[in-house]
N, C-alpha and C positions, 0 to 999 in steps of 0.2 A: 818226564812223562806226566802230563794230565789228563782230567779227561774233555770230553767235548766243551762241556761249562766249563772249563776251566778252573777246575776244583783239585786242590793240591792235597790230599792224607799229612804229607810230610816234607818240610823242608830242613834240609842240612844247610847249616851260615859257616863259610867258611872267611875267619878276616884274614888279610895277609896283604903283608909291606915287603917290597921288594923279595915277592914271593917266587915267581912266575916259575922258574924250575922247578920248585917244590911242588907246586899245582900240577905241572904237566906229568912229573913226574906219579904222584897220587892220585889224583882226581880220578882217573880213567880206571882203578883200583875201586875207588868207594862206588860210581856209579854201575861197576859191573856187579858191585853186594846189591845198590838198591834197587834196580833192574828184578835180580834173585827173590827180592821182598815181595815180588806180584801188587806193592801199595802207591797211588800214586804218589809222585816226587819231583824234588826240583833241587838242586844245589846253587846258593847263591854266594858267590866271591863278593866278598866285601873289602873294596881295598882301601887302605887307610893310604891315599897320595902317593902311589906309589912312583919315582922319576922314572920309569921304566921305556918312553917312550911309545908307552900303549901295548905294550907285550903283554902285560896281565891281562887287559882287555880282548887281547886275538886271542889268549891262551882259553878264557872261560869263553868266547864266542865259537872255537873251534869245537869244545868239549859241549856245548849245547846249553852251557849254565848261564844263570842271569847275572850279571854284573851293574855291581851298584860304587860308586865313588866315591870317599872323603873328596874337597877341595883340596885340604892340604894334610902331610903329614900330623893329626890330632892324637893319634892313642888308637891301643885295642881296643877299649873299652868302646872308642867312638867307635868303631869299622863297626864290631860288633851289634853295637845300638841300629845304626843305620844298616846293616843287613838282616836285621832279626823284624824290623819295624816294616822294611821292604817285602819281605817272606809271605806267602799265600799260603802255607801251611795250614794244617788244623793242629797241627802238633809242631811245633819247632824245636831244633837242637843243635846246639853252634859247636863248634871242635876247631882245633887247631889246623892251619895249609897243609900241615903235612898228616894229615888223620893219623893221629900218634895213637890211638887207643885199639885193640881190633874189634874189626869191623862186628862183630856179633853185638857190642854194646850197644851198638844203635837200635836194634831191634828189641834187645833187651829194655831198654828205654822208651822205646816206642809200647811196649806192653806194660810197664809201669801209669804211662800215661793214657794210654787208650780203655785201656781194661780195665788196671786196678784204679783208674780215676785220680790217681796224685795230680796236683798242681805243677807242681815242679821236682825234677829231679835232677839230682845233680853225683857224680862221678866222687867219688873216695877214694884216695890212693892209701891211708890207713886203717880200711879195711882187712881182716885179717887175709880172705881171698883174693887180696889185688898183690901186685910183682912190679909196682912200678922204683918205690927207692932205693929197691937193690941194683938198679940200675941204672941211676943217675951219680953225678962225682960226690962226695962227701960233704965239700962246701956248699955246694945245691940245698944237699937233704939237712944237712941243719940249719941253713938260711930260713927253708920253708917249714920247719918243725918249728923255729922259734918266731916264726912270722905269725903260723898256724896257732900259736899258744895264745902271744896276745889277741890275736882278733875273738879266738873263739872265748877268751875270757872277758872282755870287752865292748865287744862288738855281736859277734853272730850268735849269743843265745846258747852257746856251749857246742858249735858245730865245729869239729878241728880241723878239717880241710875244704875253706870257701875257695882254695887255689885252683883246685884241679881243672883243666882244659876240656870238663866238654860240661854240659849242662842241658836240660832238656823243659819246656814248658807247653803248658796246653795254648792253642791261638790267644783266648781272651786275658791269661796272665802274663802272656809275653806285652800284648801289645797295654796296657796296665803297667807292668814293668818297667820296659824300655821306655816308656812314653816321660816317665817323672825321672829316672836316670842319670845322672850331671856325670858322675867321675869317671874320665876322657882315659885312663890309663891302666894299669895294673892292679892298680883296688878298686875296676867296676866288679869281681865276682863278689866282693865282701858288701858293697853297699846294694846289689840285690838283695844275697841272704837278708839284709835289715830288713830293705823295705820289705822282702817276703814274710819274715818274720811277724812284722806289724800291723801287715793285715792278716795274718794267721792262717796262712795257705798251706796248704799239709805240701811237707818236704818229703822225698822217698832219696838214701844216700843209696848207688851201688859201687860195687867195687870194681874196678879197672886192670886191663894189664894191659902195659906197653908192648906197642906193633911196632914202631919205629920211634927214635927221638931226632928229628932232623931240623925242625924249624924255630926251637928255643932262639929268644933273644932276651930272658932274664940274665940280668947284671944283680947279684946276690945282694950286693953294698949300696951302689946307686940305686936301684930298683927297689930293694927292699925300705931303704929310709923314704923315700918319696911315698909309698904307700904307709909308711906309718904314720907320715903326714896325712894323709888322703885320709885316715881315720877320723883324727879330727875334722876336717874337712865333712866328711859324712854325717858327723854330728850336730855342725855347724846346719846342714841344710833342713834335717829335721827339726831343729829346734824354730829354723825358720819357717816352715811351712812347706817345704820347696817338696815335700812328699805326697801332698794332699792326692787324690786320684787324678785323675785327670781321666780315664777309662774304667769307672769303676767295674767290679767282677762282682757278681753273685755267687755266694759261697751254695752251689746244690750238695755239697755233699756234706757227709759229718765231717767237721774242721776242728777236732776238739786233738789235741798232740796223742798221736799212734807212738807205738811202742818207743819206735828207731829216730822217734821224732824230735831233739829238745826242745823246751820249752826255753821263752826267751828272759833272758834273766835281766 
């Protein structure tokens, strides 16, 4: 739903690999919430290569979404970039194919960003009001506690959960963001938090609870060592330069660290 100029309030980026049941399944779910929102909106499928024969693409053509393509199988991280960069949004927010989080977070997120003016906000499952680890296996939740430890001691400034599946930004920080972005895989949510970090963009965390968990494809062991790599990796590109803006943002608001906010260490 836009309107005559074709101006979007909000878009949803949904990435997804050999997704297509998951979409058809879902999809028709979130767009009857943002219909509800009276805001306009657009949901766009970002498929990372999916071999599907073009079924992702009938599936988001049926459902009225835009549909954007990897060439080939690259990474979330890539689908993601490329459908966040695509988005007409004034506000964006990417989630998982199968919208594992319920649907009121998005509006909640939508108000942190519209209203209260945060930059970026992004999804906590260690929140003390989120119910997401009690309901994932064991080996999940301590892969991602002790993934969560190094990066946030390391890496993101003291923030413990840069994993979590949904995230939210205002137009001008997304397209800032995504724009200098390189890691193609499961450590792209860690090397936003930096570069957000570095430019000092006020972070707002809320807390989640799981609506479904059906579209996971982390591998604890393989998945988690390759993004411990990717660490390096992330540091590697800062030290080169590789972060410089390329869309710079003007900071209008106070951007000095709010309460909930770390500072980056």
């Amino acid at each position: 739903m836009s309107t005559p100029d074709g101006s979007v309030k909000l878009s949803i980026v949904l990435p997804s690999y050999e997704s297509a049941a998951l979409l058809a399944k879902h999809v028709p779910v979130l767009l009857r919430y943002l219909q509800s929102l009276g805001v306009t909106h657009e949901v766009v499928i970002a498929d990372d290569g999916s071999n599907d024969g073009g079924r992702t693409a009938r599936i988001a053509d049926s459902l009225g979404c835009r549909y954007v393509r990897n060439p080939a199988n690259e990474g979330k991280g890539s689908a993601v970039r490329r459908g966040m960069l695509a988005a007409r949004g004034e506000y964006r927010i990417f989630t998982d194919c199968d919208v594992p989080y319920e649907l009121t977070t998005i509006e909640r997120f939508l108000h942190y960003l519209a209203v209260k003016e945060y930059h970026f906000v992004a999804g906590d499952r260690t929140l003390p009001e989120s119910n997401y680890f009690a309901r994932v296996p064991p080996l999940r939740r301590a892969g991602s506690h002790l993934y969560s430890f190094i990066v946030g001691r390391f890496v993101a400034g003291g923030w413990f959960d840069t994993q979590c599946g949904i995230k939210g930004f205002r137009a001008s920080v997304a397209e800032d963001l995504f724009h200098v972005a390189r890691i193609d895989r499961f450590a792209f949510d860690v090397e936003l938090f930096y570069v957000a970090l570095k430019r000092n963009y006020d972070i707002k965390r809320l807390p989640v609870r799981l609506r479904v968990q059906e579209g996971s494809s982390v591998n604890v062991l393989r998945d988690g060592a390759a993004m411990v790599r990717d660490i390096a990796v992330i540091r590697y590109h800062q030290l080169a330069g590789h972060y410089e803006p390329v869309c710079p943002v003007e900071l209008t608001i106070d951007s000095s660290p709010r309460a909930d906010t770390p500072t980056e260490k």
